[in-house]
ROSE-4610 file (N, C-alpha, C; in Angstrom, 1 decimal, always signed):
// ROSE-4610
residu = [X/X/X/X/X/X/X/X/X/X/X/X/X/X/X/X/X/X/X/X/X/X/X/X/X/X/X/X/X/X/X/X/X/X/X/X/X/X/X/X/X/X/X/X/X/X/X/X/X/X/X/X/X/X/X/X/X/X/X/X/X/X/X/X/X/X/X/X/X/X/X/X/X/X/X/X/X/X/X/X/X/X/X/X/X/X/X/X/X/X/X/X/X/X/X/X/X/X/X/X/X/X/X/X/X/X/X/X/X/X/X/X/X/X/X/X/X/X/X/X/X/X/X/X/X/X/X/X/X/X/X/X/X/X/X/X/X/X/X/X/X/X/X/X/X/X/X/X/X/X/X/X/X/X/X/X/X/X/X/X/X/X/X/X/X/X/X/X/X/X/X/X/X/X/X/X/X/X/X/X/X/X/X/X/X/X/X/X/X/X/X/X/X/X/X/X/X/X/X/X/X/X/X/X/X/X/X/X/X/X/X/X/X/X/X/X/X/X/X/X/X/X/X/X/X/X/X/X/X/X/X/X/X/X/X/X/X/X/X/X/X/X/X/X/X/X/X/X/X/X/X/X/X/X/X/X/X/X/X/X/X/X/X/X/X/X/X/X/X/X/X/X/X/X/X/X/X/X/X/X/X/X/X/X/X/X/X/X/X/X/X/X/X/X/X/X/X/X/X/X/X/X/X/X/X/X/X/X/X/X/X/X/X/X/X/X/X/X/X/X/X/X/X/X/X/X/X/X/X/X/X/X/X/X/X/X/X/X/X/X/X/X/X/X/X/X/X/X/X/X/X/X/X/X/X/X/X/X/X/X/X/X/X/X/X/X/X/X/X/X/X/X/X/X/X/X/X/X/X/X/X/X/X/X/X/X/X/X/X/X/X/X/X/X/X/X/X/X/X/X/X/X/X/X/X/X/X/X/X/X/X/X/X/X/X/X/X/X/X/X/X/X/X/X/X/X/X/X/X/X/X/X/X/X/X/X/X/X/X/X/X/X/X/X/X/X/X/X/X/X/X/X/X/X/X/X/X/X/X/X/X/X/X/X/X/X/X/X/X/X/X/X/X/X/X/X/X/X/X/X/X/X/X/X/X/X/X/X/X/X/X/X/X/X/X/X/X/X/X/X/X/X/X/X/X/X/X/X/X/X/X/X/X/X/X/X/X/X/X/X/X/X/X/X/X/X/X/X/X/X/X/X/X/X/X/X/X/X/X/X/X/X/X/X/X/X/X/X/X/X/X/X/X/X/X/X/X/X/X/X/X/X/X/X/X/X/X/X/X/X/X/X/X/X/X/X/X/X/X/X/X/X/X/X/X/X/X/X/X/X/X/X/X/X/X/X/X/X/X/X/X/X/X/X/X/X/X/X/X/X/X/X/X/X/X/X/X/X/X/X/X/X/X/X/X/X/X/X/X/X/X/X/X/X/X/X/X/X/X/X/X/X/X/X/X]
num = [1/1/1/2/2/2/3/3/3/4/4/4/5/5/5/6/6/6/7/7/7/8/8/8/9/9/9/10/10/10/11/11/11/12/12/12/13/13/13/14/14/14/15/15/15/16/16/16/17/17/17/18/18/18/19/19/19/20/20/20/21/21/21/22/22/22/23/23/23/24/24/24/25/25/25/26/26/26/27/27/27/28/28/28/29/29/29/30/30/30/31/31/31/32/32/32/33/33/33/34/34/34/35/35/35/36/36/36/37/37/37/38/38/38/39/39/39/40/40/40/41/41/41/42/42/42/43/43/43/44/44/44/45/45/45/46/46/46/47/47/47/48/48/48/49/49/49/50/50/50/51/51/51/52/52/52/53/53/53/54/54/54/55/55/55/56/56/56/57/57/57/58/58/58/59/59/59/60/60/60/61/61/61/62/62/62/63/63/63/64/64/64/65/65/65/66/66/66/67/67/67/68/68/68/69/69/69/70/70/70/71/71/71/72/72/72/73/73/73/74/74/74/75/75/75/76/76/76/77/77/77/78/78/78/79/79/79/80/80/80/81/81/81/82/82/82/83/83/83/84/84/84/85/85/85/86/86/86/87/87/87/88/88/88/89/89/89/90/90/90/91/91/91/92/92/92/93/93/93/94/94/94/95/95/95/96/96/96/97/97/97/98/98/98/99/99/99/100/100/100/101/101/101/102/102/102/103/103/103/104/104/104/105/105/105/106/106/106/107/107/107/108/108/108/109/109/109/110/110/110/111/111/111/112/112/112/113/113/113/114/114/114/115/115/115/116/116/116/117/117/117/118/118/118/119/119/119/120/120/120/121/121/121/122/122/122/123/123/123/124/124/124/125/125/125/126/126/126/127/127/127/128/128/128/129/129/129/130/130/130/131/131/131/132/132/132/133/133/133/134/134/134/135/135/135/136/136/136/137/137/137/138/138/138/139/139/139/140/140/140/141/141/141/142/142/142/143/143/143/144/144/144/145/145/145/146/146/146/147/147/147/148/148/148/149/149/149/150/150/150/151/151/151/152/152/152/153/153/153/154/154/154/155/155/155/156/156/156/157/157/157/158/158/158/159/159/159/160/160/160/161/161/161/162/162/162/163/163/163/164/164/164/165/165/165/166/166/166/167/167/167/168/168/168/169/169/169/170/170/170/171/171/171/172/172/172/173/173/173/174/174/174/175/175/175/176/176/176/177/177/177/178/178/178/179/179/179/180/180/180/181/181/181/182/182/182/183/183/183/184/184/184/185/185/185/186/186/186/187/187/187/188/188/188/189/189/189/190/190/190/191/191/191/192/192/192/193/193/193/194/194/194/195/195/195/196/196/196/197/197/197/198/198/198/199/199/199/200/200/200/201/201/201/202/202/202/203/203/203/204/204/204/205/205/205/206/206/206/207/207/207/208/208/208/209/209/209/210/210/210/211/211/211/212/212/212/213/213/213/214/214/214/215/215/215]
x = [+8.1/+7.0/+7.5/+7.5/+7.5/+7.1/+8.3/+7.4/+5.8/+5.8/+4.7/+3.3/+3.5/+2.1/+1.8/+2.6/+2.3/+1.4/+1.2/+0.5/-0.9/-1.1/-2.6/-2.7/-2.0/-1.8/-3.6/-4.5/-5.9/-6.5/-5.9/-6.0/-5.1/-4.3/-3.5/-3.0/-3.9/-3.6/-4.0/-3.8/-4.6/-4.8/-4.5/-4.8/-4.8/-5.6/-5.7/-5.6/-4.2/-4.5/-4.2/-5.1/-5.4/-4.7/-4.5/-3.6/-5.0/-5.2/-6.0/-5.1/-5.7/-4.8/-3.2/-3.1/-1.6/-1.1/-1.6/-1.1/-1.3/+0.0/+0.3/-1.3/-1.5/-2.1/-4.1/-4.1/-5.3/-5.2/-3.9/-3.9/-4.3/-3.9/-4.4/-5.3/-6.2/-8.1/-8.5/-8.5/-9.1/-8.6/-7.4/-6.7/-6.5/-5.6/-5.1/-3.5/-2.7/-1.3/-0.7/-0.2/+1.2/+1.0/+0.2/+0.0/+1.0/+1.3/+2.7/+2.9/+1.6/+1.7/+0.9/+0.9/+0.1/-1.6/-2.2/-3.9/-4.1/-4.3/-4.0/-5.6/-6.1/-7.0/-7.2/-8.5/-8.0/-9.1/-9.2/-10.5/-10.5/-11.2/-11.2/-11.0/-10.5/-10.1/-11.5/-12.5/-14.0/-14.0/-13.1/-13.8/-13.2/-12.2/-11.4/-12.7/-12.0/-12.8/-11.8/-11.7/-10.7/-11.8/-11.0/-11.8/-13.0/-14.3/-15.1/-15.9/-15.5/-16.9/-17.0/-18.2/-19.2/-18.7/-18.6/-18.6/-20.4/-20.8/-22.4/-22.3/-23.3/-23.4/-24.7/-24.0/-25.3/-26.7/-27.7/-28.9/-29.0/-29.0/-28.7/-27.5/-26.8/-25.0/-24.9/-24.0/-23.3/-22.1/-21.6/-20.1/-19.3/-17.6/-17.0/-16.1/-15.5/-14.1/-12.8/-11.7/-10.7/-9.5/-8.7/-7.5/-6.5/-5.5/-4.6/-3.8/-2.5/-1.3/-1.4/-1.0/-1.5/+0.0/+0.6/+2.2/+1.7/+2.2/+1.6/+3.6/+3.0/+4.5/+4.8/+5.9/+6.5/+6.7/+6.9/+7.4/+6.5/+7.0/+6.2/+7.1/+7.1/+7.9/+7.2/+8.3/+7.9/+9.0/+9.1/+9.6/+10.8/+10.5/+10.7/+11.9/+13.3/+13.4/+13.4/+12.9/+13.1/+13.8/+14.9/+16.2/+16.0/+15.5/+15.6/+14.0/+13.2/+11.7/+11.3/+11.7/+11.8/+12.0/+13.0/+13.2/+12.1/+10.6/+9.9/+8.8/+8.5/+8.1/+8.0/+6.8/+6.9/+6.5/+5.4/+5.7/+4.1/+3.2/+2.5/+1.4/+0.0/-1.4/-2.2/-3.1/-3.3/-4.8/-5.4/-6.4/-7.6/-9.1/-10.1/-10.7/-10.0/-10.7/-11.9/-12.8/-14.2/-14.8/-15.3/-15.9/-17.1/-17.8/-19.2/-19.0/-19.4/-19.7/-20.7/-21.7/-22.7/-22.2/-21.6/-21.0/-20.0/-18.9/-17.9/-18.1/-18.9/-19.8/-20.2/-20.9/-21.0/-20.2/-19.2/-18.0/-17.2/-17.1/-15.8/-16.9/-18.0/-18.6/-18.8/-19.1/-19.1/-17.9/-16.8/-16.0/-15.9/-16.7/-17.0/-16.0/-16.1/-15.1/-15.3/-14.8/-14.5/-14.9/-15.2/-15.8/-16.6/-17.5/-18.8/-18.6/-18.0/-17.6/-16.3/-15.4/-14.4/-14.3/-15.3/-15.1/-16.1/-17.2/-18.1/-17.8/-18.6/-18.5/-18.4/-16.8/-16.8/-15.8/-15.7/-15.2/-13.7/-13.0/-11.2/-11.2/-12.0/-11.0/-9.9/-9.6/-7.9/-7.7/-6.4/-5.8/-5.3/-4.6/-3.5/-2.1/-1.7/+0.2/+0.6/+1.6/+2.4/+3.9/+4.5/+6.1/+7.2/+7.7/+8.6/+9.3/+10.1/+10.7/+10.0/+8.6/+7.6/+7.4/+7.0/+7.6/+8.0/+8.5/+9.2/+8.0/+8.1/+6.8/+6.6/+8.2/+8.0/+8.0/+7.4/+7.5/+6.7/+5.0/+4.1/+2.5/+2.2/+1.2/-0.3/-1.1/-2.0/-3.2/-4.7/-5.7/-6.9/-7.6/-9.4/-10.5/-11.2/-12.0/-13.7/-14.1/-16.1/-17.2/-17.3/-17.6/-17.6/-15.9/-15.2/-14.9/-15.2/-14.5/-14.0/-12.5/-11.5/-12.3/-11.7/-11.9/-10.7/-10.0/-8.8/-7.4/-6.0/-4.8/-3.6/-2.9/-2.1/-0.8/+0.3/+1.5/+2.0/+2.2/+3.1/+4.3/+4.7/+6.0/+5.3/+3.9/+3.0/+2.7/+3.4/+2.9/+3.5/+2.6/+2.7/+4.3/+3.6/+4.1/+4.4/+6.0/+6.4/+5.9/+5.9/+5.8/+7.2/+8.1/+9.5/+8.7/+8.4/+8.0/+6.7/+6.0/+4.9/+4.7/+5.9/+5.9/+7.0/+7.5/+8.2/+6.9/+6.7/+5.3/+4.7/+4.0/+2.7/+3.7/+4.7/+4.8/+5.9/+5.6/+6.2/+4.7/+3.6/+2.4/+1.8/+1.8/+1.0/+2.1/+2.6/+3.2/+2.3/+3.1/+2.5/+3.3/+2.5/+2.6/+2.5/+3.0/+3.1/+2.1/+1.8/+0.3/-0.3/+0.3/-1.2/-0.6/-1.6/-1.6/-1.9/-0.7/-1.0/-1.4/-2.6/-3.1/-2.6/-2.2/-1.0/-2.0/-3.0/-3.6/-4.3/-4.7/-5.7/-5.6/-5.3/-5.4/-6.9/-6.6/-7.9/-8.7/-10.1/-10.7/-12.0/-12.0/-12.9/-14.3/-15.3/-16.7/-17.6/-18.7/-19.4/-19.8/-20.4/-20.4/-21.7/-22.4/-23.7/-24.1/-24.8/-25.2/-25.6/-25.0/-24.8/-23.7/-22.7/-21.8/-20.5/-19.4/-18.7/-16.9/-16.0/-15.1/-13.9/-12.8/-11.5/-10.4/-9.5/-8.2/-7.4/-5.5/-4.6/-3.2/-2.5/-1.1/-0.9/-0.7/-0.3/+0.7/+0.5/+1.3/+1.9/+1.3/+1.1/+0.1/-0.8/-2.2/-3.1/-4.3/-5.5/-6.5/-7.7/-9.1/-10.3/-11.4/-12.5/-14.0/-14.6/-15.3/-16.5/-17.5/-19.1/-19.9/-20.9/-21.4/-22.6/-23.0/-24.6/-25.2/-26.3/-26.9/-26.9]
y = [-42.2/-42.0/-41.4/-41.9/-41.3/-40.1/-39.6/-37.8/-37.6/-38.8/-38.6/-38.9/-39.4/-39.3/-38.2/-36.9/-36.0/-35.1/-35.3/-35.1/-35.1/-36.6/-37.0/-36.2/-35.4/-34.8/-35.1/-34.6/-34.8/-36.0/-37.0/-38.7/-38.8/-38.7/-39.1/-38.6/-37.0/-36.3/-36.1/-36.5/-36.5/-35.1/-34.0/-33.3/-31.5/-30.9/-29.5/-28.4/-27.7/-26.5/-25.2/-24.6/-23.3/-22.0/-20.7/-19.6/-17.9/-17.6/-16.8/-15.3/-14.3/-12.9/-13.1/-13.6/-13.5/-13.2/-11.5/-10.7/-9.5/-8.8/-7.4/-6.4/-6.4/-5.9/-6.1/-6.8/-7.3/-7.2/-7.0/-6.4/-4.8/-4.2/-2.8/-2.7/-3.6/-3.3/-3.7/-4.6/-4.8/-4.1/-3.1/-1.7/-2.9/-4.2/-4.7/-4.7/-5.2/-4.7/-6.8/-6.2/-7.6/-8.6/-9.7/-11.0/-11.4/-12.2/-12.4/-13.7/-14.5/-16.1/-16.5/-17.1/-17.7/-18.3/-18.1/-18.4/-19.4/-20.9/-22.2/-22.7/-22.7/-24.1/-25.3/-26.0/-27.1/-27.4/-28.1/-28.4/-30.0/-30.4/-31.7/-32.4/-33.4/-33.7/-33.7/-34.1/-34.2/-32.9/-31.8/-30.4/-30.5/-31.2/-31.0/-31.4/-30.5/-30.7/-30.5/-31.0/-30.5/-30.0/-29.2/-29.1/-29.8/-29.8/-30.5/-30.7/-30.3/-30.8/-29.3/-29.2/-27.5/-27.6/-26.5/-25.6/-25.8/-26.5/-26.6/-25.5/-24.4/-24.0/-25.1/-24.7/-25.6/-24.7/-25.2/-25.0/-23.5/-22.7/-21.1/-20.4/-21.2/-20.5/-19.1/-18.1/-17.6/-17.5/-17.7/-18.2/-17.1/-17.3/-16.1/-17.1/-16.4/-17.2/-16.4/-16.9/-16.5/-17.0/-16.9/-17.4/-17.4/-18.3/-19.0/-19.9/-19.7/-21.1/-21.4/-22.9/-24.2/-24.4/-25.1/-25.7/-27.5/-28.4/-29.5/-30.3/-31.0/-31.5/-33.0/-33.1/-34.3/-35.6/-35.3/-36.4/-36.1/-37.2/-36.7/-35.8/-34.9/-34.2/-33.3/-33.2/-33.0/-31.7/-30.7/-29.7/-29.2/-29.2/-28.8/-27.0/-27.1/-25.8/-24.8/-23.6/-22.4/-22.8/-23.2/-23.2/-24.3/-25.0/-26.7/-26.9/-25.8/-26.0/-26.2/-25.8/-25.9/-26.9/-28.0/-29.4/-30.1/-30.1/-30.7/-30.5/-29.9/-29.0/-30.0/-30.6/-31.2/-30.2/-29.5/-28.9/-27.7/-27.0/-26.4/-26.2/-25.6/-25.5/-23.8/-23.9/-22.5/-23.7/-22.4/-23.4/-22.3/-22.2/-21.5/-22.3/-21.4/-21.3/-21.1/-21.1/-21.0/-20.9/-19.7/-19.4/-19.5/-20.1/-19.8/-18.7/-17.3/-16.2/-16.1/-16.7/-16.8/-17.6/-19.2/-19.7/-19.1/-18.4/-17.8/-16.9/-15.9/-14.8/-15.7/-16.6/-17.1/-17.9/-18.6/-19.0/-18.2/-17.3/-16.3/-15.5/-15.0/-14.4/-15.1/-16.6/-17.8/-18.7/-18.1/-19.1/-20.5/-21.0/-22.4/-22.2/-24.0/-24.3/-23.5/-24.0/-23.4/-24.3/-25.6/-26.7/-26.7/-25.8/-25.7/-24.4/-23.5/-22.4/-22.7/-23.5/-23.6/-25.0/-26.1/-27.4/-28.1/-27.6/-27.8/-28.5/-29.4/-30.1/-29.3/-29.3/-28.5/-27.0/-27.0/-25.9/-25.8/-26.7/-26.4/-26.6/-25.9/-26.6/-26.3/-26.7/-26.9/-27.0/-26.5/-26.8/-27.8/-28.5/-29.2/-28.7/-30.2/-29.8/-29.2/-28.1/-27.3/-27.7/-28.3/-28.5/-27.6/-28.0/-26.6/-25.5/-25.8/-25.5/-24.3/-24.4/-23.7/-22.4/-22.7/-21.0/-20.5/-19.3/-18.7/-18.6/-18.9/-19.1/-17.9/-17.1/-15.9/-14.8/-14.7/-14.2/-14.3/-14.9/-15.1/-14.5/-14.2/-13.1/-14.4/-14.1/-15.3/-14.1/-14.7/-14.4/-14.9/-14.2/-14.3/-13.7/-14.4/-13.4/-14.6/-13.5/-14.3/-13.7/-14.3/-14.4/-13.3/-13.5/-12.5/-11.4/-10.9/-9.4/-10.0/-8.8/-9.4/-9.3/-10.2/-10.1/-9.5/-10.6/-10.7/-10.5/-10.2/-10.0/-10.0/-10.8/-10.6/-11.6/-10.9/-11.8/-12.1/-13.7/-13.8/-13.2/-12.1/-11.2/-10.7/-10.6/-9.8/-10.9/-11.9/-12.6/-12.1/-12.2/-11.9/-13.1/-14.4/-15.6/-16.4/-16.0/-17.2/-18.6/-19.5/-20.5/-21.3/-21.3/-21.9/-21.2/-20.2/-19.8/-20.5/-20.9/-22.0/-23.1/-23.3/-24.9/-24.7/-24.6/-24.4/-24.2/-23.5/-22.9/-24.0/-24.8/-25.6/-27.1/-27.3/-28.7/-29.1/-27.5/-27.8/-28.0/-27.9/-28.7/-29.9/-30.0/-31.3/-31.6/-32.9/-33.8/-33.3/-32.9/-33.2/-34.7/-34.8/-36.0/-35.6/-37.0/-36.5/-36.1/-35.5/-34.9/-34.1/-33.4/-32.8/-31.6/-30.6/-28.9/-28.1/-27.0/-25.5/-25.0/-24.2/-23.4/-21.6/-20.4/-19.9/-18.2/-18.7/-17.0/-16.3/-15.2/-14.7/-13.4/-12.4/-11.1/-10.4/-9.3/-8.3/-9.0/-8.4/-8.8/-10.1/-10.1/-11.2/-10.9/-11.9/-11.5/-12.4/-12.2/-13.7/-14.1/-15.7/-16.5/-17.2/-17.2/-17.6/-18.6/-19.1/-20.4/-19.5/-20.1/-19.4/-19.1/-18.7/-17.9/-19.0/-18.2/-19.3/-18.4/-19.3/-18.9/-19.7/-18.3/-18.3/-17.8/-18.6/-18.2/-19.2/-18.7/-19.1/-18.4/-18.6/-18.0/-17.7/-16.8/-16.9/-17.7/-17.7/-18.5/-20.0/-20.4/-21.3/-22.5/-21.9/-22.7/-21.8/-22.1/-22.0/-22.7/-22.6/-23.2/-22.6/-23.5/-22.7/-23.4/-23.2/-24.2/-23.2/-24.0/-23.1/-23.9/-22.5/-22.8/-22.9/-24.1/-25.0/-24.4/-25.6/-25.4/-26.5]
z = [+10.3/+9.4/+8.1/+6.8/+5.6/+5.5/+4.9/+4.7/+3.5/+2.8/+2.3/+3.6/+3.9/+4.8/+5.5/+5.3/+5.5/+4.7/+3.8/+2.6/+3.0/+4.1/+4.7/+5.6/+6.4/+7.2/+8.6/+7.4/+7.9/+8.5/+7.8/+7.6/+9.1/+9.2/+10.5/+11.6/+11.5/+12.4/+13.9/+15.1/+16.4/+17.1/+16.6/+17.4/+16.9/+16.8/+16.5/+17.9/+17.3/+18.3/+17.8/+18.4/+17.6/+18.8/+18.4/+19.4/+18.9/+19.8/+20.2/+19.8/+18.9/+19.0/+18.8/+17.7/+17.5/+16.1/+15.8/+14.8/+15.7/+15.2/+15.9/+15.3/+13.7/+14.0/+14.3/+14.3/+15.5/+16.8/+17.5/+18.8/+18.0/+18.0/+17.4/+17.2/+16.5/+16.3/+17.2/+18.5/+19.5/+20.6/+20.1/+21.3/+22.8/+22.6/+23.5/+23.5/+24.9/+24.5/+24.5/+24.5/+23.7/+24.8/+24.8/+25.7/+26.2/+27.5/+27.9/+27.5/+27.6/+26.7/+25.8/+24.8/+23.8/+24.6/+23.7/+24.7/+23.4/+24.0/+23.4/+23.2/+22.5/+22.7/+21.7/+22.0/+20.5/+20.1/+18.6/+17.9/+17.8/+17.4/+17.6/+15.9/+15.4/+14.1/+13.1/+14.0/+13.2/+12.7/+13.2/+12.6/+11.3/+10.8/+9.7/+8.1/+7.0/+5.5/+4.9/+4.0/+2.4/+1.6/+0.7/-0.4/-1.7/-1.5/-2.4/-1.1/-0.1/+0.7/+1.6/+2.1/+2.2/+4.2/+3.8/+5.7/+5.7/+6.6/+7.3/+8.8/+8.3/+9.8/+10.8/+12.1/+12.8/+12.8/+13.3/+13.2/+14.8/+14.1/+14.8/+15.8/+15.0/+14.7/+13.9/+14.7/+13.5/+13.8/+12.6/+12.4/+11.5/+11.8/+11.2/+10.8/+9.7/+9.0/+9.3/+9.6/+10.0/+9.2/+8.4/+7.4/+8.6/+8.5/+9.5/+8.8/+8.8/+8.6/+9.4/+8.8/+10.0/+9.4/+10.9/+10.6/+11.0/+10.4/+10.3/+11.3/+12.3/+13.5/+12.5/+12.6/+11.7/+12.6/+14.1/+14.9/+16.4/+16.9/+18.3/+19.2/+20.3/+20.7/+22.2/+22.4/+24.0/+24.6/+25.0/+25.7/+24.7/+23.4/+22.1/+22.6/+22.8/+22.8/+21.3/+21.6/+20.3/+18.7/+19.7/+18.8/+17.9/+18.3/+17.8/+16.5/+17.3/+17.0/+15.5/+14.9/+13.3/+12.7/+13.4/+13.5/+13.2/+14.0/+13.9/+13.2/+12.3/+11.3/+10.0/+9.5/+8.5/+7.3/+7.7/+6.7/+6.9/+5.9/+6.2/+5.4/+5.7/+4.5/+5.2/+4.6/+5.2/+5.5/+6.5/+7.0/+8.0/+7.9/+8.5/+10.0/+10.6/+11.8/+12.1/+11.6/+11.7/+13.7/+13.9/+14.7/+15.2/+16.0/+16.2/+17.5/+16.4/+18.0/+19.0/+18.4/+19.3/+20.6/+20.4/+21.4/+22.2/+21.6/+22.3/+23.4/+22.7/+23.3/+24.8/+25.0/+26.1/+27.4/+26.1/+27.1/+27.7/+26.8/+27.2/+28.6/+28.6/+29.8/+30.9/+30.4/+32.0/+32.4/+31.5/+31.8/+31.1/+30.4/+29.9/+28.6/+28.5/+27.9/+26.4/+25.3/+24.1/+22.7/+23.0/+22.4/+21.0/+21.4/+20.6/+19.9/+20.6/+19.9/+18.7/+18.9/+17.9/+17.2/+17.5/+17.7/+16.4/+16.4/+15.6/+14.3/+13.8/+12.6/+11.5/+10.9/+9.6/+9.9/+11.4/+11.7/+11.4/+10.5/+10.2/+8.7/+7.3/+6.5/+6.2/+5.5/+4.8/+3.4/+3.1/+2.0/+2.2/+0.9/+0.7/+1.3/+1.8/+2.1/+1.6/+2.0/+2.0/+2.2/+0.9/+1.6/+2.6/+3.2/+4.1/+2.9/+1.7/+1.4/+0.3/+0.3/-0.9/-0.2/+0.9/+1.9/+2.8/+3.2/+4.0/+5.2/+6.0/+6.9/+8.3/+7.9/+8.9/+7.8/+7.0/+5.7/+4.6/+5.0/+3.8/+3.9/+2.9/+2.7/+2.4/+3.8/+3.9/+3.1/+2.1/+1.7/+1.8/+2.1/+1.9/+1.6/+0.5/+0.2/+0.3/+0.4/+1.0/-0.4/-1.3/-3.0/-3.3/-3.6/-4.1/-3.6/-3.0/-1.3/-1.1/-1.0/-0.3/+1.1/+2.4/+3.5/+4.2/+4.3/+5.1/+4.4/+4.5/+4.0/+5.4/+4.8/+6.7/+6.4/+6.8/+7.0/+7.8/+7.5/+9.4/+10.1/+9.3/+10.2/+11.1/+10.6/+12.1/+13.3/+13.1/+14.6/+15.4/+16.8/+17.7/+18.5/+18.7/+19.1/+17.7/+17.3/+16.1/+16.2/+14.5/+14.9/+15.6/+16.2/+17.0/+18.3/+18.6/+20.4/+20.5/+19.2/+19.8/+20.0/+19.4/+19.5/+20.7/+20.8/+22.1/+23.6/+23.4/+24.7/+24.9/+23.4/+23.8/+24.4/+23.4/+24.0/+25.4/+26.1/+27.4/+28.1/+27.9/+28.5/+27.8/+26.3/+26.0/+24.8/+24.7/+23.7/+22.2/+20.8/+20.1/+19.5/+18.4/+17.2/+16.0/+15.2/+13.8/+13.2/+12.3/+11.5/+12.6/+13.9/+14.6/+13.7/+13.8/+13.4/+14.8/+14.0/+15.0/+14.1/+14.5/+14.0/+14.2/+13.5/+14.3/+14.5/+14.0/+14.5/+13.5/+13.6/+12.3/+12.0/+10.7/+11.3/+10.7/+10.7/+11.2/+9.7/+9.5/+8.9/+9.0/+9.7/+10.4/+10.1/+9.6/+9.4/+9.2/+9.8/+9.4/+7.9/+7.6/+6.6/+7.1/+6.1/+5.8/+4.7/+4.5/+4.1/+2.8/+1.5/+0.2/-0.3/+0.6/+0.8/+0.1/-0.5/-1.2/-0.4/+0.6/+1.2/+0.2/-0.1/-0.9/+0.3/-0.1/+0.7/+0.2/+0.9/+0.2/+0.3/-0.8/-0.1/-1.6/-2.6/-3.7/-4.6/-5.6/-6.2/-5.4/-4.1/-3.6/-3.7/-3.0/-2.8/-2.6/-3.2/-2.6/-2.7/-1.9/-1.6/-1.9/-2.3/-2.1/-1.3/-0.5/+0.3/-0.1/-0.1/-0.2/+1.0/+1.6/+2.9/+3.0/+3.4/+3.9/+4.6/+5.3/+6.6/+6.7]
């Protein structure tokens, strides 16, 4: 695959997976100790937006925004070791995890799946591609702010699970492909978004986004 079609990354990508509590300090605000594996799940491509088009909450949702580097996979790959994992690495965007708590709140108490809580139409946007070589990716200062508050501030030296131990982890259970995204985690700062509401984030002197929120 041409490295430009990574550019489309959104356009060709099959598959979103997101990692649950993976900044040190967010284990600290929720006073939990160091997970022994990555807590995986996935969103579906429909959740994806670029820029120019609105985060819609659903009709008695409430939802939280979470700032996250997304690492975008360049080839397909399967039981990916550590060492190698950076290999497959096309390249990177920053990207909102968008929450519905109301949903979670009930999966996480019955057990049910995670779908509606992280899945929802509108629930991933994105930046633009991120070349590999624009940043240090165990080494970058992710932002957000909810019109204009800062919210969120967090670098990925605080991950818990690097991106090479995650791509390692996940693709000893499911094959990824070119254009899917990992999503790598969120730190503290977390808060809900309401319909009015205009969400900023980014990486400095990098990129950034701005999405404003519907109903």
């Amino acid at each position: 695959m041409s490295g430009s079609i990574f550019i489309d990354f959104v356009k060709h990508g099959k598959k979103i997976l997101g990692v649950t509590t993976n900044y040190t300090s967010m284990l600290r605000v929720l006073n939990k100790n160091r997970p022994a594996k990555p807590t995986v799940f996935m969103k579906p491509t429909t959740s994806y937006i670029t820029e120019g088009q609105c985060i819609k909450i659903p009709n008695g949702f409430s939802v939280n925004q979470e700032i996250e580097l997304g690492v975008v996979i360049n080839q397909t790959c399967r039981n990916v070791k550590e060492s190698a994992a950076m290999e497959v690495v096309a390249g990177y965007c920053v990207a909102l995890d968008l929450t519905a708590t109301c949903q979670m709140k009930e999966a996480r108490s019955k057990g049910l799946p995670w779908l509606f809580g992280k899945g929802f139409d509108t629930a991933c946007p994105v930046s633009t591609f991120i070349r590999r070589d624009e940043i240090d990716p165990y080494n970058t200062q992710l932002w957000c702010c909810v019109n204009g508050s800062s919210r969120q501030e967090g670098n990925t030296c605080e991950l818990v699970f690097t991106i090479p131990a995650l791509i390692s982890f996940i693709t000893q259970h499911v094959t990824l492909e070119e254009c899917d995204l990992i999503l790598t985690g969120t730190p503290p700062g977390i808060g809900q978004i309401v319909p009015g509401d205009v969400v900023e984030g980014g990486i400095k002197n990098v990129v950034s986004f701005k999405f404003k929120v519907t109903k």
